[in-house]
VEXNUVO-478969 format. One record per residue: residue number from 1; residue in three letters; x, y, z of N, C-alpha, C in turn. Coordinates in steps of 0.05 Angstrom, whole numbers. Each point is the difference from the previous one (the first is absolute). Layout:
<sites>
pos, code, nc1, nc2, nc3, cac1, cac2, cac3, cc1, cc2, cc3
NUM, ALA, X, Y, Z, X, Y, Z, X, Y, Z;
...
</sites>
This chain:
<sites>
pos, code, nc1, nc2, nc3, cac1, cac2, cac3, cc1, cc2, cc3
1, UNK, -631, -2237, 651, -16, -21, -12, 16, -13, -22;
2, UNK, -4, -25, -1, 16, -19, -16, -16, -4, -28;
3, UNK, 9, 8, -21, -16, -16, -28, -5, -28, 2;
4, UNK, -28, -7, -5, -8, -29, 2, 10, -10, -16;
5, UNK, 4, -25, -9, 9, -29, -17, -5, -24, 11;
6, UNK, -12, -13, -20, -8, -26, 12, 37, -22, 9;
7, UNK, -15, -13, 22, 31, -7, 7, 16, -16, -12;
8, UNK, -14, -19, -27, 20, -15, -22, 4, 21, -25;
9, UNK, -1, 20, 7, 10, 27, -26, 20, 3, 19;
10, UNK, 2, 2, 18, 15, 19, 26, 25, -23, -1;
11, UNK, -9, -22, 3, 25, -12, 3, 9, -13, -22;
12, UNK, -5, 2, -12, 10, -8, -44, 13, 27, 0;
13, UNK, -10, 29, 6, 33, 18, -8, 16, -10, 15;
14, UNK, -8, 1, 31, 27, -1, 11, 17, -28, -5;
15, UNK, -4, -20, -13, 19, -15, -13, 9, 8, -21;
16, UNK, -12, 13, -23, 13, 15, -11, 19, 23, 5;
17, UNK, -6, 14, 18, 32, 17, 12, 12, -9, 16;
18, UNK, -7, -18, 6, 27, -18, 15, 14, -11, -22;
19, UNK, -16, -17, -15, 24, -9, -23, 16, 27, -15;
20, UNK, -14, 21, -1, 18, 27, -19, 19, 4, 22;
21, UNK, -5, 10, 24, 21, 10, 15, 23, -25, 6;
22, UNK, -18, -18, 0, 22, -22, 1, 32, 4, -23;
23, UNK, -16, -2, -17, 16, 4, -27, 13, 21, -3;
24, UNK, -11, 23, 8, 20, 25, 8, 29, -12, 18;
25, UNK, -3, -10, 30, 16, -1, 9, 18, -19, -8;
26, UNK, -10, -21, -8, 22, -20, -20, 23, 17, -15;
27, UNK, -13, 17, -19, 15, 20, -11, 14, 21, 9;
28, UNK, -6, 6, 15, 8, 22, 15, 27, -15, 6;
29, UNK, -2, -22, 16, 25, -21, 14, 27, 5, -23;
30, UNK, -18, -3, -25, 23, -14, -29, 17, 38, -2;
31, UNK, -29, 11, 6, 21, 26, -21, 14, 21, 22;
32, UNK, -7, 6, 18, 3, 24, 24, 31, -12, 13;
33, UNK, 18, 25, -12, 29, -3, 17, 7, 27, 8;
34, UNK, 22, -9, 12, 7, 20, 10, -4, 25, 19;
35, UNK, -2, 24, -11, -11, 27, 9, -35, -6, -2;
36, UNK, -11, -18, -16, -38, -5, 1, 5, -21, 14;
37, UNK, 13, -8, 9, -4, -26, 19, -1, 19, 26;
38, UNK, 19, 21, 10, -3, 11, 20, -19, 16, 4;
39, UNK, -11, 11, -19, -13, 25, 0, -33, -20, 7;
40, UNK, -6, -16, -6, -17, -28, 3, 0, -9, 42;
41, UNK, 28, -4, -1, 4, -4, 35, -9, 17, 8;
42, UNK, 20, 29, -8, -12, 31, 16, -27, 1, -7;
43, UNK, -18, 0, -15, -25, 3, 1, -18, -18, 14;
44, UNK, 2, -20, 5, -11, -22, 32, 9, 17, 29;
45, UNK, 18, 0, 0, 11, 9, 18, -11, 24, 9;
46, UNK, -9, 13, -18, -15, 27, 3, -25, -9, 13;
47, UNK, -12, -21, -2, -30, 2, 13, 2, -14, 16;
48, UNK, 24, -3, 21, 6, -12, 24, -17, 6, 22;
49, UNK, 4, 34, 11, -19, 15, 14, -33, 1, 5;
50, UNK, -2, 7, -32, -23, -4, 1, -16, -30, -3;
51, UNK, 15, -25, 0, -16, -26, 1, 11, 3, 40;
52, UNK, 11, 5, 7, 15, -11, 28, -21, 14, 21;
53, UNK, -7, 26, -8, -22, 21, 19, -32, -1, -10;
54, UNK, -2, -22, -28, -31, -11, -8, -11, 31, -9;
55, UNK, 22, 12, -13, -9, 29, -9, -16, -13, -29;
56, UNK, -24, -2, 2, -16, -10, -28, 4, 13, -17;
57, UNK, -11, 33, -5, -2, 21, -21, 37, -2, -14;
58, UNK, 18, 2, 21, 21, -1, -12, 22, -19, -10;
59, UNK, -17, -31, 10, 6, -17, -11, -14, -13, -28;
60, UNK, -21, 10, -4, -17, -2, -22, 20, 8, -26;
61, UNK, 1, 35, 7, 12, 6, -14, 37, -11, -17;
62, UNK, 15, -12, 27, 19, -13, -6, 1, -23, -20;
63, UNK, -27, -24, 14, 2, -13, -18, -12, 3, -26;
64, UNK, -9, 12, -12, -9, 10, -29, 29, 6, -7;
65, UNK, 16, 13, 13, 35, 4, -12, 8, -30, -2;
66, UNK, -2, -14, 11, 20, -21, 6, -10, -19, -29;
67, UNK, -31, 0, 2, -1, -14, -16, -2, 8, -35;
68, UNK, 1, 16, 5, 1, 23, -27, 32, -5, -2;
69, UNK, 14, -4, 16, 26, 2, -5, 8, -32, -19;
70, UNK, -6, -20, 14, 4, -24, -5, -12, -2, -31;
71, UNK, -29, 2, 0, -8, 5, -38, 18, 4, -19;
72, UNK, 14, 36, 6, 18, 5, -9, 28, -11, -4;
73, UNK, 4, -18, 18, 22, -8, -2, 3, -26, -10;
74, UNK, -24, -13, -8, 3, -18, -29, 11, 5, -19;
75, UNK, -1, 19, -9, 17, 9, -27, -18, -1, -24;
76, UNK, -29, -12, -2, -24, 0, -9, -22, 21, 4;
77, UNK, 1, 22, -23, -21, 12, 5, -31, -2, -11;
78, UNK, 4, -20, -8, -24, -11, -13, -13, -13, 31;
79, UNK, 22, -24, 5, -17, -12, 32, -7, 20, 25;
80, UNK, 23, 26, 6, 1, 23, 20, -32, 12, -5;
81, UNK, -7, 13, -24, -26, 6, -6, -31, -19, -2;
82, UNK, 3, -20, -2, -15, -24, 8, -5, -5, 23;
83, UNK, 19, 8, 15, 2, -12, 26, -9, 22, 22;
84, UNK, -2, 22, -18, -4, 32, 21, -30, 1, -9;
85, UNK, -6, -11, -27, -30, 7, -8, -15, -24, 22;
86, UNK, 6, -26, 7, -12, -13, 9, -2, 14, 29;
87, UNK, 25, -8, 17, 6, 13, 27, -27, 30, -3;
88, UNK, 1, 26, -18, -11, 8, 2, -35, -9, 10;
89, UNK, -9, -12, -12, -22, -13, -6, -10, -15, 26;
90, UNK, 14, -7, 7, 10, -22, 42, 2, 23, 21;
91, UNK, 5, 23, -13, 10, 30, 22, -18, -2, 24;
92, UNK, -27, 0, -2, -21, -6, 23, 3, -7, 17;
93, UNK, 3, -37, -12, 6, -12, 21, 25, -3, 11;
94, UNK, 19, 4, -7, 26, -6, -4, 13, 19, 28;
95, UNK, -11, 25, 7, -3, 25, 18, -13, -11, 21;
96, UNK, -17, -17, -4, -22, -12, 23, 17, -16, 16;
97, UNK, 17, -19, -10, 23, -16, 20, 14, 20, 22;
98, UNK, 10, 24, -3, 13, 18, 18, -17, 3, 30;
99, UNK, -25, -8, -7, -26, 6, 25, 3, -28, 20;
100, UNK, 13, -16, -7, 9, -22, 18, 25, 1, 20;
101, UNK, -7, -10, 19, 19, 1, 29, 28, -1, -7;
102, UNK, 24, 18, -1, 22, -1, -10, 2, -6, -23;
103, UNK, -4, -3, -28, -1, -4, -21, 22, 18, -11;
104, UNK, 5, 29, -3, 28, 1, -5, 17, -6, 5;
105, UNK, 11, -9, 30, 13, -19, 5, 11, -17, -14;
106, UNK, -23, -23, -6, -2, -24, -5, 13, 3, -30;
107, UNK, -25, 21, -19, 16, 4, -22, 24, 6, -8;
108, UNK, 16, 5, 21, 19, 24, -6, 21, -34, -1;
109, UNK, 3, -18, 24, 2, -16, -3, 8, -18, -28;
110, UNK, -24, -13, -9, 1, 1, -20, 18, 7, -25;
111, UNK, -6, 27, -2, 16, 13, -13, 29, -5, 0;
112, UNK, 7, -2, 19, 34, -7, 14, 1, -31, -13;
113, UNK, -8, -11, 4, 6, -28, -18, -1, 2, -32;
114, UNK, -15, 13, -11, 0, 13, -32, 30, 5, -2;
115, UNK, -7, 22, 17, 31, 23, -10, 23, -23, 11;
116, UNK, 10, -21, 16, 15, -12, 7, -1, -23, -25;
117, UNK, -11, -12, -6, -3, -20, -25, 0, 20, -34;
118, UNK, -6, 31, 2, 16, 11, -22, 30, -1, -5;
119, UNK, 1, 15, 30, 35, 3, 5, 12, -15, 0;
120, UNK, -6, -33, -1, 3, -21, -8, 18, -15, -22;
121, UNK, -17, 6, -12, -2, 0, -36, -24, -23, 3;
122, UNK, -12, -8, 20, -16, -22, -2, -29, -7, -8;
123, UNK, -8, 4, -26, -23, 8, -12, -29, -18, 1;
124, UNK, 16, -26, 6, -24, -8, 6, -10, 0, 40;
125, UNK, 9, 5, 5, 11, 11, 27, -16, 16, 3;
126, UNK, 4, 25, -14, -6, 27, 3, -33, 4, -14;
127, UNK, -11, -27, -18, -20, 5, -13, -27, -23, 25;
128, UNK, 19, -14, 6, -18, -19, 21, -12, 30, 23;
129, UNK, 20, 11, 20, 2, 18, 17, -30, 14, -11;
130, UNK, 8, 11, -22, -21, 18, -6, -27, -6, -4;
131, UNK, 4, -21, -15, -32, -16, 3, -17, -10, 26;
132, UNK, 22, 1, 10, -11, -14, 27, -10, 37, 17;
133, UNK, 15, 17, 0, -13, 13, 7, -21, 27, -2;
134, UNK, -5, -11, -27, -27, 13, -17, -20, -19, 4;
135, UNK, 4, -29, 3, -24, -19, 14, -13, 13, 25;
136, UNK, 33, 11, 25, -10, 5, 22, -20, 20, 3;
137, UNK, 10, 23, -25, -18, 22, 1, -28, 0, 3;
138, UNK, -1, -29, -23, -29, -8, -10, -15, -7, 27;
139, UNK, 5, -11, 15, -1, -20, 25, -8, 26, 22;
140, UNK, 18, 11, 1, 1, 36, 16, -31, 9, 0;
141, UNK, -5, 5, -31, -19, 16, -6, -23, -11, 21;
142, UNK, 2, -33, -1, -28, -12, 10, -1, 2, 33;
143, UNK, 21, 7, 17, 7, -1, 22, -15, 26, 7;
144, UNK, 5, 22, -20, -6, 26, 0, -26, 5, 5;
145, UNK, -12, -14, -17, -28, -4, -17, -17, -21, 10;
146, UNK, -1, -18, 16, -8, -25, -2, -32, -5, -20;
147, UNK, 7, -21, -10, -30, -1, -10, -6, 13, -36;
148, UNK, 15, 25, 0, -20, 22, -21, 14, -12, -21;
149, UNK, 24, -19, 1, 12, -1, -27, 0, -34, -8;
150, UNK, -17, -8, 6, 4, -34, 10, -2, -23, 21;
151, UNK, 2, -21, -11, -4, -12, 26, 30, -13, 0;
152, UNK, 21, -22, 21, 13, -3, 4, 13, -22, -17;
153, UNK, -28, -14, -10, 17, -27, -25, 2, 16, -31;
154, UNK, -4, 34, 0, 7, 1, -20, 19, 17, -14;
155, UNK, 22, -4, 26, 28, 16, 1, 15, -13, -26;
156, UNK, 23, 20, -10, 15, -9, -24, 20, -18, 15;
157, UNK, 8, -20, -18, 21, -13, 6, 24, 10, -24;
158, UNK, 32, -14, 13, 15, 5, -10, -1, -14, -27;
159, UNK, 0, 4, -16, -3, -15, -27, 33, -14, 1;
160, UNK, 23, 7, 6, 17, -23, -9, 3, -16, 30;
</sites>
């Protein structure tokens, strides 16, 4: 069972953690070299399996690493904790996207363009990627859900 929220609460956070995670990965792009740049690849790379075989439980768990990882790798722990208190707070629904037809997959996806526009150095690159796919999540949820979280004109848009 999903915690209720009316669907313009529902979708006002999730523009708000899209813009935080956004802003994570921007940063992430500026500061992560080297040995955290790899250790960043190796950790995608780790939830290959489980997005490729739609293993949900253990892709769930991956991406909570991945993206816990990215926070962290702003170099901001003021934004990393902001950004875990919100995400916290989204956990519900946020878990509810996994219940859609290939969705780790898709996310895992995703993810590969993040981590490719970090490894980059390309931050606005890497902050577009991410926004765009915390929208999809948002979008996910309703695919999941139809109906309980809104109606269809009152999806978030990309603010830039």
């Amino acid at each position: 069972m999903v915690t209720k929220l009316p669907a313009r609460d529902l979708d006002e956070a999730f523009v708000v953690m899209a813009q935080l995670e956004s802003l994570c990965a921007r940063l992430c792009a500026a500061n992560l070299s080297g040995a955290k740049l790899h250790d960043l690849m190796e950790l995608h790379r780790q939830g290959d399996e489980a997005a490729q075989y739609d293993a949900v439980d253990a892709y769930r768990i991956h991406n909570e690493r991945f993206h816990a990882a990215i926070y962290h790798g702003s170099g901001n722990a003021f934004l990393e904790r902001t950004t875990l208190s919100v995400r916290r707070s989204l956990a519900p629904f946020r878990d509810l996207q996994f219940e859609g037809f290939k969705r780790p997959e898709a996310s895992h996806r995703e993810h590969g363009a993040i981590v490719d526009a970090i490894v980059a150095g390309e931050g606005e690159r890497a902050s577009a990627s991410m926004r765009k796919h915390i929208l999809t999540v948002r979008r996910a949820i309703d695919a999941v859900e139809p109906g309980d979280h809104g109606d269809e004109a009152a999806r978030p848009s990309d603010p830039e």
